[in-house]
C-alpha positions as CSV (number, residue, x, y, z in Angstrom):
1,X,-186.7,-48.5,172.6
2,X,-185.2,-45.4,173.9
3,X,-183.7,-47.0,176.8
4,X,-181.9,-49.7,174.0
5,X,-180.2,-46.7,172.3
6,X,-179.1,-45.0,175.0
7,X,-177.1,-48.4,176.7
8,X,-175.6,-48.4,173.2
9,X,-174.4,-44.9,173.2
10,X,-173.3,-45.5,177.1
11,X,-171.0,-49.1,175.9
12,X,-169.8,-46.4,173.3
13,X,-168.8,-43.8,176.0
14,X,-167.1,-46.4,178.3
15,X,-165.5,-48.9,175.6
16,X,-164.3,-45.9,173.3
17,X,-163.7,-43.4,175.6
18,X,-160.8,-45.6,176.9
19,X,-157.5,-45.5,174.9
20,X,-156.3,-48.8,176.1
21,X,-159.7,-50.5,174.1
22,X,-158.4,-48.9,170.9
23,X,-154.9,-49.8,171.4
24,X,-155.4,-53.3,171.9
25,X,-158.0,-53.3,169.3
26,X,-156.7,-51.8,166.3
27,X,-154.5,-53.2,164.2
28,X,-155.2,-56.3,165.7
29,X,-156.8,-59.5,164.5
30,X,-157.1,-58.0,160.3
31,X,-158.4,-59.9,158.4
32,X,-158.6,-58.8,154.5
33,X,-162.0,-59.0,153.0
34,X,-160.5,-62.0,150.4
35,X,-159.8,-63.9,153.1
36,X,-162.9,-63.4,154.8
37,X,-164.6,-64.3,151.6
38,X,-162.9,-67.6,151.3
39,X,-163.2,-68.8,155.2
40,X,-167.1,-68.2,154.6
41,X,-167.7,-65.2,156.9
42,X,-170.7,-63.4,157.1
43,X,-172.3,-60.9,158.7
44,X,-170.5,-58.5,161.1
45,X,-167.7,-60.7,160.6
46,X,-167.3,-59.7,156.3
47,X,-168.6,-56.5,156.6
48,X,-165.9,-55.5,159.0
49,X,-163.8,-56.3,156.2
50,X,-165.4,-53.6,154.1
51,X,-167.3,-56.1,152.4
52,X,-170.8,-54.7,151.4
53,X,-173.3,-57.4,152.0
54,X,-176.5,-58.0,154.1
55,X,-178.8,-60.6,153.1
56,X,-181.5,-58.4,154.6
57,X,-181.0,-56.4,152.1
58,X,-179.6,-58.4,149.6
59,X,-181.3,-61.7,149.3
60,X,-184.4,-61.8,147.8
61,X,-186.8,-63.3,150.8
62,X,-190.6,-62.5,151.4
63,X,-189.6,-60.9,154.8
64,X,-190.4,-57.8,156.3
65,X,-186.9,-56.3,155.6
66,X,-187.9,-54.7,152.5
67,X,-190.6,-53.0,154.9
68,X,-188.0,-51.3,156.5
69,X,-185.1,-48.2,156.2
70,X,-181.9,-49.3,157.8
71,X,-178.4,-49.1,156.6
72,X,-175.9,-51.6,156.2
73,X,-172.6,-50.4,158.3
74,X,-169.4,-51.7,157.3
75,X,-165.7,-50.6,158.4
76,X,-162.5,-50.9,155.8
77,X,-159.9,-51.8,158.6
78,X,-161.1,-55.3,159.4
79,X,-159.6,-55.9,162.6
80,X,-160.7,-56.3,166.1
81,X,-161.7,-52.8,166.8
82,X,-163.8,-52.7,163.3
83,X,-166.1,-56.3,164.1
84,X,-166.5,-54.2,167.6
85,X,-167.9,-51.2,165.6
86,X,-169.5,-52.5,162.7
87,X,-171.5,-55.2,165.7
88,X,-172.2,-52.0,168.0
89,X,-173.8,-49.4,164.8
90,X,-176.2,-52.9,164.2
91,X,-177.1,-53.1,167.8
92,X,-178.0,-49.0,167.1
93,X,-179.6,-49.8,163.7
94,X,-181.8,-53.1,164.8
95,X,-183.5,-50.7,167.3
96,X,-184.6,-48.5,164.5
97,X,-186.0,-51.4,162.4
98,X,-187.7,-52.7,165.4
99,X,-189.2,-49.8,165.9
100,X,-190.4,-49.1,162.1
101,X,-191.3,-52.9,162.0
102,X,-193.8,-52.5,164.5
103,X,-195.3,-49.5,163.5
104,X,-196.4,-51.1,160.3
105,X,-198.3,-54.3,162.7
106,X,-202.1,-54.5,161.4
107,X,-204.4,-54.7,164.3
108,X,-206.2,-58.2,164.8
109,X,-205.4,-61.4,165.8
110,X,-201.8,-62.6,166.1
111,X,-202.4,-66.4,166.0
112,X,-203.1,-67.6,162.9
113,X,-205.1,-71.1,162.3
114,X,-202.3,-73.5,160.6
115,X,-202.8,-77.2,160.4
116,X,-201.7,-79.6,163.1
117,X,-199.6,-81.6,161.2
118,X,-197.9,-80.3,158.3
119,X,-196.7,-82.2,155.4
120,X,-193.6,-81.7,154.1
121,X,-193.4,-82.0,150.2
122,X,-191.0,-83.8,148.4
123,X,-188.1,-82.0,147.3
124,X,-185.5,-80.5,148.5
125,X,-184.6,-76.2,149.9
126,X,-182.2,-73.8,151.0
127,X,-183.1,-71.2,153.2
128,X,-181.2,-68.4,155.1
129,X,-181.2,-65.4,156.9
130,X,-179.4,-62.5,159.0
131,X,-178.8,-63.3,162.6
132,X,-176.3,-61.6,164.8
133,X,-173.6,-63.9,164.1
134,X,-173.6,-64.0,160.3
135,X,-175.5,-66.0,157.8
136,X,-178.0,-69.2,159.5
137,X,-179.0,-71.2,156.9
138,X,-181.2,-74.8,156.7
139,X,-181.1,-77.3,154.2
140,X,-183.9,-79.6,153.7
141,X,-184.4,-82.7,152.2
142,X,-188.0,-84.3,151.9
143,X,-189.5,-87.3,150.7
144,X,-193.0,-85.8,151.2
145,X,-193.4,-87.5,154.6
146,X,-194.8,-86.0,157.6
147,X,-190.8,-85.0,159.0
148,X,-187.9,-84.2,156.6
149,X,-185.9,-86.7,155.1
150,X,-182.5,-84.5,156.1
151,X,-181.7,-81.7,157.4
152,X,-178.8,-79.7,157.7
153,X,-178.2,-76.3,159.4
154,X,-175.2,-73.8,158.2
155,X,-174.5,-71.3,161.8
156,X,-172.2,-68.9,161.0
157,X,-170.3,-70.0,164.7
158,X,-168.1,-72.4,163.0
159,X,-167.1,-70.1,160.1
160,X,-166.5,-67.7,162.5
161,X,-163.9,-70.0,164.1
162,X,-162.5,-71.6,161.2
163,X,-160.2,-68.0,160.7
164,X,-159.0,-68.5,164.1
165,X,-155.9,-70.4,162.9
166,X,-155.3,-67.8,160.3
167,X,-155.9,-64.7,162.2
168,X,-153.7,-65.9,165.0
169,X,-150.5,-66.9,163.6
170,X,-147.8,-64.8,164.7
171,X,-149.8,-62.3,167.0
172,X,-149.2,-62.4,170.9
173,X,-150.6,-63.9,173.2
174,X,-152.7,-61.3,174.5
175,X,-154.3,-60.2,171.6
176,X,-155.8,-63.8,171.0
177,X,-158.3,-62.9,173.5
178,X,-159.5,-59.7,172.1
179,X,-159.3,-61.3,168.2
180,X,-161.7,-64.2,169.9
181,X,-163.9,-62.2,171.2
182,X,-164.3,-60.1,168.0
183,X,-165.0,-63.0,166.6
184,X,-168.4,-63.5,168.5
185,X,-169.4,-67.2,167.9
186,X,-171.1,-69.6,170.3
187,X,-169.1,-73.1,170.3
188,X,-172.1,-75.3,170.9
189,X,-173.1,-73.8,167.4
190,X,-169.8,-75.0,165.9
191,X,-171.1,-78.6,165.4
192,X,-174.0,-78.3,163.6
């Protein structure tokens, strides 16, 4: 895991070490946490914005976050140069939970003996969780059958590029790239 930390702090070195990075990052691309808010954003994405929210933390899931110590980073300026940060102290912070996470592993077998087919009950349930692009979250609709009924899955990719349009009015040219790339969604999540 050491090896992990140290490419981070070397990106760090090379990215923020050079003043044309910062210059065509900051300042560029804000968007105010309200606005994130209301396009949906999540993740690195909100709490660029200096909005304080991780569902990791936050959301009340039997997962092994609540195992581990791990801070939530978020930057006030919300603009390109802040998704970059907020996205690079993560990258830094994962390696720490990974590393607490498996340190906790009881020793014994990994595979445990589930059915081979699994009924689904009847009803209906949203689930989410933290990925590196924001919030993923399934809904699911049974009918108690042996597959779901419906199912419907939230990535945070199309949320992600639903601000384009308001992010991007009246910059230059330019500085659409670097806002895109702050960004970070995958397009063939965008039509889920």
């Amino acid at each position: 895991m050491k090896r992990i930390r140290d490419f981070c702090d070397e990106i760090d070195e090379l990215v923020v070490g050079n003043e044309i990075f910062e210059a065509r990052t900051r300042g560029v691309g804000v968007i105010p946490a309200d606005v994130a808010l209301s396009y949906g954003l999540s993740g690195a994405n909100l709490r660029a914005s200096g909005v304080d929210w991780d569902l990791r933390r936050d959301a009340d899931y039997p997962m092994a976050w609540k195992d581990a110590d791990f801070k939530v980073w978020t930057h006030p300026d919300g603009d390109s140069f802040a998704r970059y940060w907020v996205r690079l102290q993560e990258t830094r912070e994962a390696t720490l939970i990974v590393d607490q996470l498996c340190d906790g592993l009881p020793a014994g077998p990994i595979m445990a003996k589930v059915p081979r087919i699994i009924k689904v009950p009847a009803g209906e349930a949203w689930v989410s969780t933290e990925n590196p692009l924001g919030e993923m979250g399934y809904y699911v609709v049974s009918k108690g059958d042996l597959v779901p009924f419906r199912v419907k899955i939230r990535s945070a990719s199309f949320n992600n590029i639903s601000v384009v349009p308001w992010v991007t009015r009246g910059v230059y040219v330019p500085d659409v790239i670097t806002i895109l790339a702050s960004l970070y969604f995958i397009l063939g999540d965008i039509d889920r």
